[in-house]
N, C-alpha and C positions, 0 to 999 in steps of 0.2 A: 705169641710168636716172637721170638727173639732180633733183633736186629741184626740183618744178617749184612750188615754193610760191608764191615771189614774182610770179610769171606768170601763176599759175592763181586760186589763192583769191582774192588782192587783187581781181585783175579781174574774177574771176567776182566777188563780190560789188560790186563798182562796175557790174557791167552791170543788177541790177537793179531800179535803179529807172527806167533805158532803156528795158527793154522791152516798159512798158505802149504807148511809143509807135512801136513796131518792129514789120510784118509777121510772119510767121511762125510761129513756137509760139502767142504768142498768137493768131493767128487760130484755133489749133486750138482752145483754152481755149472752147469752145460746144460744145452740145450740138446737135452734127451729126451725120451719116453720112457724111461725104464717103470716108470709106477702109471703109467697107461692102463684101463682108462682113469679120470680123475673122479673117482667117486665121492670124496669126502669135499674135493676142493666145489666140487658143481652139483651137492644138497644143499636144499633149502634149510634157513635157518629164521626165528621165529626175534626180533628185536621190539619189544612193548607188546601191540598188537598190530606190530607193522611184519610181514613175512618178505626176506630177500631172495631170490631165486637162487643165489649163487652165494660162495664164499669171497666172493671177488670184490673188496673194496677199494676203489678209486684213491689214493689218500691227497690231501689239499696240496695242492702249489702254486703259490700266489698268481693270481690273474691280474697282476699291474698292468695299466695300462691296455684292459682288454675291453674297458668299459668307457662308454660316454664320461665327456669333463663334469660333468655334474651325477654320477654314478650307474645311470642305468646299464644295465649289461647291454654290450651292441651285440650288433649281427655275429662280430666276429667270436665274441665268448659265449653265445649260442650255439654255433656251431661246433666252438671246439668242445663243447659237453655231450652235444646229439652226436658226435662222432666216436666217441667214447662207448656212450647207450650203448650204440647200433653194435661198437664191437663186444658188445659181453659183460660191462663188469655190472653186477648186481646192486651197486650201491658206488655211488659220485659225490664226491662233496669237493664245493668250492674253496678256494684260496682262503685266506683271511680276509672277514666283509668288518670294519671296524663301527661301534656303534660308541664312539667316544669324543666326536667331534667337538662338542662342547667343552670336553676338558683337556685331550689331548693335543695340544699344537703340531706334533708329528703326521698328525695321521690326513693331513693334507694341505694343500700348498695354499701361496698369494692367490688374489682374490677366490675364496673355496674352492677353487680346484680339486679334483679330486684323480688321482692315479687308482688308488682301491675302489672296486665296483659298492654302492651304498642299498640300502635299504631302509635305511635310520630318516633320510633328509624328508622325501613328501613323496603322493602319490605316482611322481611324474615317473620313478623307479620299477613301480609295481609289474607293469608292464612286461618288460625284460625279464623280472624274474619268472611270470607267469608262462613266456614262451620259452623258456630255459626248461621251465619243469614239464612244461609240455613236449617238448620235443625225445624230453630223457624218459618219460611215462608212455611215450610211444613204440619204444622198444624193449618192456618188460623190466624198466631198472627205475630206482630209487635215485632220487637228491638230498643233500642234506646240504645244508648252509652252514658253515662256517664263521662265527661271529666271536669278533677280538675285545676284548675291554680296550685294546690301544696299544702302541706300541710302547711307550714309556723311557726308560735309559736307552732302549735298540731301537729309538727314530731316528730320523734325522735332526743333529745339530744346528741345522738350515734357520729355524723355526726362532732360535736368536736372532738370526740376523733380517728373516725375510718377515717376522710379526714381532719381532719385540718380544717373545717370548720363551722363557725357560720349559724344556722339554718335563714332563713329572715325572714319578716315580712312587713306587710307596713310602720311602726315606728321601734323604738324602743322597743322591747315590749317583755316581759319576758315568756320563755316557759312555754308549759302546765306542764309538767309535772315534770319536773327541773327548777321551777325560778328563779335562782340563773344563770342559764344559758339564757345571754341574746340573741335577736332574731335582728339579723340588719336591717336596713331599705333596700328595692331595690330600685335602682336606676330606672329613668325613661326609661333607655334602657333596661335595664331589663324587667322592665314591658313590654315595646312594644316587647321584644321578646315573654314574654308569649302569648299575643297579638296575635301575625302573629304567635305561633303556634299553636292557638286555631283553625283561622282559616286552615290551613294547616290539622289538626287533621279531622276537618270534613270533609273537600273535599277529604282524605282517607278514610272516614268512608264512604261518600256517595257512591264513587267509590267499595267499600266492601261491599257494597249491605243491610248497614244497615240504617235504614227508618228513623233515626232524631238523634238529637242531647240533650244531655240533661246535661246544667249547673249549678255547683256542687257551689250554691252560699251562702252553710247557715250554719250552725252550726258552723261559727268562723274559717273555712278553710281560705287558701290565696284570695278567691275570697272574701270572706266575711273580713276579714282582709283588703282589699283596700276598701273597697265600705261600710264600717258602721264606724263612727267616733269615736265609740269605739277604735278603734285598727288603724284607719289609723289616723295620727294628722300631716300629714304634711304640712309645712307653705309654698312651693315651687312647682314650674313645673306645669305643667299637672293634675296632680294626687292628689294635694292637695285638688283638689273636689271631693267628693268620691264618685261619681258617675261614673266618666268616664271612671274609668279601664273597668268596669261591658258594663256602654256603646257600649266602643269602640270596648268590644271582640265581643258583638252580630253583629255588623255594621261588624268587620271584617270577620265574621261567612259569612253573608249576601252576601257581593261581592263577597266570595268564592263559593258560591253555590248555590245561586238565591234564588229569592224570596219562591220558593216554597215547599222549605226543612222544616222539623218539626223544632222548635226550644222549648225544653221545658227547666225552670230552676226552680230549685230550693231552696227557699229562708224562711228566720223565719219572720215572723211580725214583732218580738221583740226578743232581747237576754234575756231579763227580768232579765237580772241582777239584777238591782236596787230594782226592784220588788222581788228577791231571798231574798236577802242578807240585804238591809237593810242599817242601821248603818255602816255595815260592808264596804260598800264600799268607805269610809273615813277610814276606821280603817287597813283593811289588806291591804299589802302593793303592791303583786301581782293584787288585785283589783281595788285599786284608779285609773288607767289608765283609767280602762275601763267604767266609771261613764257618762261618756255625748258619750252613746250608741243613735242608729239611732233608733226614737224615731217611731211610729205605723205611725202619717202624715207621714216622711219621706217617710219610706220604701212604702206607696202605694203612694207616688211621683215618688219615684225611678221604682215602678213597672208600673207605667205608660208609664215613659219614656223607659223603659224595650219594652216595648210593642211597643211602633214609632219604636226604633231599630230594632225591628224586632221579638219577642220574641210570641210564639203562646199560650203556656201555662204556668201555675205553679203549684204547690205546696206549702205548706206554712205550719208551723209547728212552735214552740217555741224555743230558749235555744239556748243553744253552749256545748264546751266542760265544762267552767268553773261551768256548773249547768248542767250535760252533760244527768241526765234523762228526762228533758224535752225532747230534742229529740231524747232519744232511750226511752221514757215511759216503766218502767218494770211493775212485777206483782202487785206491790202496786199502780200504777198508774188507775183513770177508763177508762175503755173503750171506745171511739170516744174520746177522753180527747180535739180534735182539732178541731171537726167540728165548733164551734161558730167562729174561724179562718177565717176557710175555707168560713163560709157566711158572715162575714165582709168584707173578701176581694170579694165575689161577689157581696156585694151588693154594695160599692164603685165601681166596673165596671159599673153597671147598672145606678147608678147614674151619675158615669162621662160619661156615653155613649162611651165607650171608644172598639175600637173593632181590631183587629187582621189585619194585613197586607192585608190578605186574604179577608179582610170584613165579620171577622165571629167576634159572640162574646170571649171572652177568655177566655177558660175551668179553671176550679180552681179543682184540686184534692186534696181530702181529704184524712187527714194520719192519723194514733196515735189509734192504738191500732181498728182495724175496721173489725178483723176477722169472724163476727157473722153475717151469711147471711142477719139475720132478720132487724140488726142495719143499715147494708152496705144499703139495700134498702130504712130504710126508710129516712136515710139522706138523699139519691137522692128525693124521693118524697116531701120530706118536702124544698128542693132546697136548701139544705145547701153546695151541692157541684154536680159537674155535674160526678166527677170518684172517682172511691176508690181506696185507694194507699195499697197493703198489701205484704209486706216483709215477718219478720217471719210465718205469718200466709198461708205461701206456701213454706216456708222450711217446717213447719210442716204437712202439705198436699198439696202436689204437684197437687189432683187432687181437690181442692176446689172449682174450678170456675166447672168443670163435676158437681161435687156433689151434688153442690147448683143448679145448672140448671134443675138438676132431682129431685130437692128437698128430694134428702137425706141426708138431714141433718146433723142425727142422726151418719152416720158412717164418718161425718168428723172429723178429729184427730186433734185437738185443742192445740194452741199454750199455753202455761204453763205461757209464757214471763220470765223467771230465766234468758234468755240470756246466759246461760253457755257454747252454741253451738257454737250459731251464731254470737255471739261475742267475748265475754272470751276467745275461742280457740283460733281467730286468734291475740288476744291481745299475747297471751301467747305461739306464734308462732306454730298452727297449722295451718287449714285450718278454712272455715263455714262448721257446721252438725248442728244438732239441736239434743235436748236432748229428744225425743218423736219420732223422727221417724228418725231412725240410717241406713236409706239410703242417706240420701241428704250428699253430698258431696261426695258419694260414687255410685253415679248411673254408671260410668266409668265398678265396680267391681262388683255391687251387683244388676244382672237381677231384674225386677218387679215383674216378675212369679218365685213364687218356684218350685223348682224341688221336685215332690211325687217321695219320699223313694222308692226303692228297697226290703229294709229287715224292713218291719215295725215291730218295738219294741213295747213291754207295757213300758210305762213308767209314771212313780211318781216324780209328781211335788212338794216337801216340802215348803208351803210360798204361800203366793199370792200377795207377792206385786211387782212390775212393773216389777222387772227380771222375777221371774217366772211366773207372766201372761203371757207374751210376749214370755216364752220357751215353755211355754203348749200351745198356740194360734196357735204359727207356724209349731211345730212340728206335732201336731194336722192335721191342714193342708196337711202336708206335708203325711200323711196318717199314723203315728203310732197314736196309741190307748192312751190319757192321763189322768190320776188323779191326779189332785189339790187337797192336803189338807192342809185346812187351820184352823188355831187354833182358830181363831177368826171367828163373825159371822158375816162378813161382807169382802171382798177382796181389795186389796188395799196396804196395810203393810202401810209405815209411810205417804203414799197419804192422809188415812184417816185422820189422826190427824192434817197431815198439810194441809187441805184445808178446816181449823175450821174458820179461822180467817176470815172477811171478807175482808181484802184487797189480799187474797188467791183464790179469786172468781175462775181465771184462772185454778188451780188445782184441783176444786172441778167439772169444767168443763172436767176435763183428766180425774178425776177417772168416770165420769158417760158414759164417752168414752168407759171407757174400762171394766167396769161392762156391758154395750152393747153388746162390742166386744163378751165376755166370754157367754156371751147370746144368740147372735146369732151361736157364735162359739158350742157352745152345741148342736145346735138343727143341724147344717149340720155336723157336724164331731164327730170322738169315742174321745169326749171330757166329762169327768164328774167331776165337784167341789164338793167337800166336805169340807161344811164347819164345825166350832164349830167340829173339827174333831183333835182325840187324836193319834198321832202314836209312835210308838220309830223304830229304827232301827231294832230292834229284830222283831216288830211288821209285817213291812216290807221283814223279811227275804224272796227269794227264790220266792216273787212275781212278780217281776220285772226285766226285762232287765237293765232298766236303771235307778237309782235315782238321781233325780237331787236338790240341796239342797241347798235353797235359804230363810232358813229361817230370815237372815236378822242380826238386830246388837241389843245390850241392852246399858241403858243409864251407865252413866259412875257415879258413885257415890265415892267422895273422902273418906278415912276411916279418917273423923274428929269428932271431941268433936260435939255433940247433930246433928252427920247426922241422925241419926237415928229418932227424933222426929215426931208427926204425922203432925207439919206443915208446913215440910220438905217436896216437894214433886217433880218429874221429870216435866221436862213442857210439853212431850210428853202424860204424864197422864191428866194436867192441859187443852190440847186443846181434849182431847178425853173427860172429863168433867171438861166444867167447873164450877160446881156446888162448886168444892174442893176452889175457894175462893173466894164463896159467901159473908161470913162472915170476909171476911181478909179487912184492911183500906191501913193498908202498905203493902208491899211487896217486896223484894228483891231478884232478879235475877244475880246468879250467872254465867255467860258466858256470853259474849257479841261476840258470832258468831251469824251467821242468825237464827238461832232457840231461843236465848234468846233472841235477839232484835226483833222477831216475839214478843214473850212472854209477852214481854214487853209492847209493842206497842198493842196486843189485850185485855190485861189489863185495861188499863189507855184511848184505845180508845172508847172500848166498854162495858168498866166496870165500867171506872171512878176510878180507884184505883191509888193512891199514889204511884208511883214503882220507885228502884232506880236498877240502874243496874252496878255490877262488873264485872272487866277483868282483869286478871293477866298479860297477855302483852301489850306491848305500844299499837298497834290497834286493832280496833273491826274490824268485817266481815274479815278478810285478806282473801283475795282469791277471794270473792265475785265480781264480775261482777259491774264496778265503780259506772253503772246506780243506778244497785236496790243496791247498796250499798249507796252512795251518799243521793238516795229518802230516804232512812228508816232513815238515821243518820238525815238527814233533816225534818219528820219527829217527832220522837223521841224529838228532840229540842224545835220544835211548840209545843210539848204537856209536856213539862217543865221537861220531864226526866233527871236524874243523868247520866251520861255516868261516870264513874269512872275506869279509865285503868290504869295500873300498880298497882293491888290493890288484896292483897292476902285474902284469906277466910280462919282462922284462927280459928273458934269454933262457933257453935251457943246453946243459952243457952235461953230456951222458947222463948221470942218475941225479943232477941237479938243477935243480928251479930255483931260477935267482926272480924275487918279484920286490915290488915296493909296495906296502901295507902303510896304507895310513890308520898311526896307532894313538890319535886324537881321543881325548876322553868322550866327543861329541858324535862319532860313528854310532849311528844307532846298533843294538844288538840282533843280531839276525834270527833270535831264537825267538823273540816276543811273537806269541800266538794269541794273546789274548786281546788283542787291539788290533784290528783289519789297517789293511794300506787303504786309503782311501784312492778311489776313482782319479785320473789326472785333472779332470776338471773342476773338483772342488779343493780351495785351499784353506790348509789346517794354519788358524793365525795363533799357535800355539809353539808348529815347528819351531827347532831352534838350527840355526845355521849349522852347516860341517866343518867345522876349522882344519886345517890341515897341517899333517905331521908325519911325513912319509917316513920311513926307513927304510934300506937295504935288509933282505933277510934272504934266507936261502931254505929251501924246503929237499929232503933227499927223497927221489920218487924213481922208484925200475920202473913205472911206467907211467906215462902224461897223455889224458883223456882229455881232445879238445869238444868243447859241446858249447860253440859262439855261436850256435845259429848255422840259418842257410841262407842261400841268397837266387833268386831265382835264376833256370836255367833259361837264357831265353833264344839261343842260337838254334835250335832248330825251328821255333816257330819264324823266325827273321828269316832264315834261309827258305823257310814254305814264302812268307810274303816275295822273298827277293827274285826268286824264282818261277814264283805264279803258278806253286806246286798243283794248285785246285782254285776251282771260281770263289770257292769261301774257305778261309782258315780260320781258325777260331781257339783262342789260347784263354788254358783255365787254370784253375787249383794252385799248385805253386809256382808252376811254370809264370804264371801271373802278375802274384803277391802272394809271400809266405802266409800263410795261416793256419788253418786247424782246420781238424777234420770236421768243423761245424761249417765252414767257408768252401770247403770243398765238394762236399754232399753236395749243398745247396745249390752250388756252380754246374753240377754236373748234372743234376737230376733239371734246371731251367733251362739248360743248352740241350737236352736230351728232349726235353716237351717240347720246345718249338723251335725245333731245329726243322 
């Protein structure tokens, strides 16, 4: 079979950003029924001589920090896996459990600490996984463990300063996130340690009553680091072929534990670097290593011989960290974005005849973005893959696989994809939640069933968007009497305006969630909305128990020379209509956080307008989630936009924007996506200061999009206190503190339970 790299990946990756405006898959990307009932999605399918009930596979998302300091799974990463069972999917597997301690400095902190749940250290572990697997065998579904060689170049840098020690690698090969910090090569005894204790790992995982094994070979981890010639280049030993780490672990898997253990791994086609970047990978200096990447032939070579070792199935997906939304795909990403993947690789099995230990053929599961019952089915139909892999989209409905089985669709609670939960948090040392349903992570503390009130209240919900839907829904429930009013004709708050954009698809799928929700929620409970509805506190007086007051935030408008003109406008108005610039050619966008670089980008996507966009600090997005950070900078780029950061807004005068750009050789470049912003609280002693060198410049724009933020509204909650509108006021979401709809949810659905 020919390599079909240049044919495939290139293209596949240039299609897109096409087909948000293309028929087809995406019309499945909604939560429909239209391929009701799911026959093919919920048949049994046969993995070793393991049988899964369903097509429905779990896919890993690291449980940092869900486990005791010395590894054992707690309570709380117990229950967030029996919650999952009880909802349906067929087969779970855990986060990455790393068995590398010995060589890997990354893969855990001062005194052993441990953030990653373990299974490698001693007996004291076993335990946890034993009621783990128990809990998920109780409701008719499968475990598979997830086990890392290490994390390697993509650990933490930390590991210099906090042990004295240089992070590894297969090569030489400079960290992810500090490249300035280099990563040393293992030695071949090393490796064979990881080796023997991969296999070790699972002959306690089978002994702990968990059903298979699943290796963590792709996204540029240590496994993937030895086994892709991207990142392994060595001229000696063993191991200079880089196949045989990958090899030797599955063969030592094997004699540990017979032929008849699940063995699944997972693995990218392609890093697509080359395909990313371009020119760049002669030019940046972090990147040049990684240019004679293991090319589409290779890896279904390697995945053949994967397969004689011993290997039963895969997964298979695009990227690394260095292009790191290819495989975490956020909101800007489309939906199925991998199945073409997933059926190249089975249609090379088919053709090499190539089959499973077992003598079955080799399941290919499909990943990247496949939450939408309707989608999920008909890739199986159409044989683009035999399972469907869904991560976030079971943190954000744990009962997905029930829901969809009953074909209700409608009340399944839809992944957003922002990643602010399920990954962001643990970057930024929390735990996994998800920013739509502010139980996951929390099933430990927060029962399924509400507890109905005692002293049912009247109470006034001020706002409708995601906080106070979510206060009025539950509390509703919960048996007090609620009214929503909302000023506007339509519910939602800034849901609306941000799921204008088409590469928002995912959020306009949340808000039709939860106009449902409030739909159905009216018709069974003393819930009643009021929309296009005028209140003040006074208005309120002496009605109510409880006001709750979640009117939300306003944009932020700087007091400069020609703010005020009429083609001046907020971008939160611009995606509510955008009719305001129809007639505009240029256009300039001041803020370069997610909301301008939205701006931006639905402009010039699906407008065709000239846009350039300003930022007064060194980076755009800071805070943002690296994925959908990285995608949109990336991008942004494709579509020829100005990123201009360090660059003040100084006057605008009719169709001109007078600003000062500091044009220092030292401003970092706003386009680097291959190196993450690091967290505020760890610092890079690598930075090199900003020198500054402002200039005068002028930019010609028919229209100027402000997107500086908002700032909370807090006068009508002030005037409930000042007034004594009700015995309890109660102020949330952004009315608050600006946040995100991950702070919001959260806020509204805890004031709704025990209110």
């Amino acid at each position: 079979m020919n390599d079909p790299k240049v044919d495939f990946v290139k293209e596949l990756l240039e299609q897109y950003p096409k087909w948000f405006s293309e028929s087809g898959r995406m019309d499945l990307a909604q939560m429909t029924n239209k391929n009701y009932p799911y026959t093919s999605l919920f048949s049994p399918v046969q993995i070793n001589r393991l049988t899964l009930k369903n097509r429905i596979v779990m896919g890993p998302m690291g449980n940092i920090d869900m486990a005791e300091e010395l590894g054992r799974p707690s309570n709380k990463m117990i229950q967030y896996f029996g919650d999952r069972a009880r909802g349906g999917a067929g087969l779970l597997t855990s986060g990455l459990i790393p068995i590398s301690q010995a060589v890997d400095p990354t893969v855990t902190e001062r005194g052993g600490k441990s953030y990653f749940p373990r299974i490698d250290s001693s007996r004291t572990v076993y335990s946890g996984w034993r009621d783990l697997a128990e809990i998920v065998h109780a409701y008719g579904s499968r475990f598979f463990i997830q086990l890392t060689a290490g994390l390697g170049r993509v650990g933490s840098p930390e590991s210099l300063m906090t042990k004295f020690k240089l992070p590894v690698s297969a090569s030489w090969n400079p960290n992810y996130y500090i490249p300035g910090v280099p990563c040393r090569p293992m030695t071949d005894g090393e490796c064979h340690t990881i080796i023997k204790a991969a296999g070790q790992a699972t002959a306690d995982a089978k002994a702990a009553l968990i059903d298979g094994v699943y290796l963590h070979g792709h996204e540029g981890y240590l496994l993937e680091q030895m086994t892709n010639p991207a990142f392994n280049r060595r001229k000696l030993g063993r191991f200079a072929n880089w196949q045989n780490f990958g090899l030797d672990m599955v063969k030592e898997i094997r004699k540990r534990v017979g032929p008849n253990y699940p063995i699944m791994y997972r693995i990218d086609l392609s890093l697509a670097l080359n395909e990313t970047y371009g020119k760049r990978m002669d030019d940046v200096t972090c990147l040049k290593k990684f240019k004679k990447e293991r090319t589409v032939a290779q890896t279904l070579n390697y995945m053949a011989n994967l397969v004689k070792a011993g290997v039963d199935m895969f997964d298979v997906d695009l990227g690394c960290y260095d292009n790191w939304w290819l495989p975490h795909p956020p909101n800007s990403m489309p939906s199925g974005c991998f199945l073409p993947v997933a059926r190249l690789v089975k249609e090379y099995f088919a053709h090499e005849k190539i089959l499973s230990n077992a003598g079955l053929p080799v399941p290919v599961v499909a990943v990247g973005k496949l939450g939408y019952p309707d989608l999920a089915e008909q890739a199986l139909r159409d044989g683009d893959c035999d399972l469907i892999m869904l991560a976030r989209p079971l943190l954000a409905d744990a009962d997905w696989p029930n829901k969809a089985f009953a074909g209700d669709v409608k009340n399944i609670r839809p992944c957003i994809g922002d990643q602010e939960g399920c990954i962001n948090e643990f970057v930024e040392g929390g735990h996994p939640q998800c920013s739509v349903n502010p139980r996951t992570g929390f099933e430990d503390v927060l029962e399924r069933d509400l507890i109905p009130t005692a002293s049912p209240k009247n109470v006034a919900v001020i706002g409708a968007g995601p906080a106070g839907i979510h206060a009025a829904i539950i509390a509703a429930r919960r048996g007090h009497k609620v009214t929503i009013y909302e000023k506007t004709g339509r519910v939602g708050g800034m849901l609306v305006p941000g799921s204008q954009p088409k590469i928002k698809y995912e959020v306009k799928n949340y808000l039709a969630y939860l106009e449902h929700q409030l739909e159905v929620c009216s018709k069974k409970y003393d819930l009643k909305v009021e929309l296009n509805a005028s209140v003040t506190p006074e208005s309120l007086k002496g009605k109510f128990d409880t006001i709750i007051v979640g009117v939300g935030g306003a944009p932020v408008a700087p007091k400069l020379p020609g703010i005020d003109q009429p083609n001046v406008i907020q971008a939160v108005d611009l995606f509510r209509n955008p009719e305001l610039a129809a007639n505009a050619k240029t256009v300039t966008v001041i803020g370069a956080g997610a909301v301008g670089c939205e701006a931006a980008h639905f402009l010039a996507s699906e407008f065709g307008k000239k846009v350039t966009i300003i930022e007064m600090l060194p980076n755009v997005m800071p805070g943002l989630c690296t994925a959908n950070r990285g995608h949109l900078i990336h991008e942004l780029e494709a579509l020829g936009i100005p990123l201009w950061n360090c660059t003040k807004l100084v006057s605008i005068s009719g169709t001109t924007v007078s600003i000062k750009r500091n044009v220092s050789a030292t401003v970092p470049s706003p386009y680097v996506t291959w190196t993450p912003l690091l967290p505020e609280n760890i610092a890079n002693p690598f930075a090199k200061a900003i020198q500054e060198d402002y200039q005068d410049q002028t930019l010609e724009a028919d229209l100027v999009v402000l997107a500086m933020g908002l700032r909370p509204v807090r006068a009508f909650y002030e005037g409930c206190i000042n007034t004594q509108a009700a015995p309890e006021v109660i102020q949330l979401g952004d009315a608050f503190q600006i946040g995100r709809v991950f702070e919001a949810v959260k806020a509204g659905f805890l004031v709704g339970r025990n209110l």
